[in-house]
N, C-alpha and C positions, 0 to 999 in steps of 0.2 A: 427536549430532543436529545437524543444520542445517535452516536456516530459507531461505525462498525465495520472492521476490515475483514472481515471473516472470508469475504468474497477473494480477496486477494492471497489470504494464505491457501484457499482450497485451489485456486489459478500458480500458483509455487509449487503446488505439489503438483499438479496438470501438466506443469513445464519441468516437472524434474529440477526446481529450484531451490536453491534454499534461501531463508531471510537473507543471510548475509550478502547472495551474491547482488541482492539489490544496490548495497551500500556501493561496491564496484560499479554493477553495471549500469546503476542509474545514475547514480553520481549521488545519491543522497548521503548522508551523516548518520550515525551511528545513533545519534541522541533520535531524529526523526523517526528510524525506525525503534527504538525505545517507544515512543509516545505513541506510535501506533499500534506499540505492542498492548499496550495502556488501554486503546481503542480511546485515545485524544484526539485532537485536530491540528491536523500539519495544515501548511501552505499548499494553495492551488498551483503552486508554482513545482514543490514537490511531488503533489499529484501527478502530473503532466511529465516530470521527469521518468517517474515509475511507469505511466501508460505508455509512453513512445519503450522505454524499454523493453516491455512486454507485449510490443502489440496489440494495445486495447483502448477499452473506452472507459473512462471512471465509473461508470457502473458495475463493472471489473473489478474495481479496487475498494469501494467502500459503497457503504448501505446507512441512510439514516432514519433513522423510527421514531417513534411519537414516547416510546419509556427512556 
């Protein structure tokens, strides 16, 4: 399985965001959004930080597939 945040950079650019303001606004860490840049696996806990920031629902922010 792999993991995929693709959904979340095309929703940054929807909201006129950029990566970084996440690190601000959601309160995540710099390394977290590294790893997602990787398309790794953060904490549901930083999920959740990003969704309330942006008004969504994790299927918003990441995508997982079977390659």
């Amino acid at each position: 399985m792999a993991i995929s945040y693709d959904n979340l950079w095309k929703l940054l650019i929807d909201k006129k965001k950029k990566r970084t303001d996440l690190i601000s606004g959601a309160g995540i860490s710099s390394s977290v959004l590294a790893k997602m840049g990787r398309n790794e696996y953060v904490s549901l806990e930083n999920v959740d930080k990003i969704c309330k920031y942006l008004n969504c629902t994790p299927e918003f922010v990441f995508t997982i597939t079977d390659s």
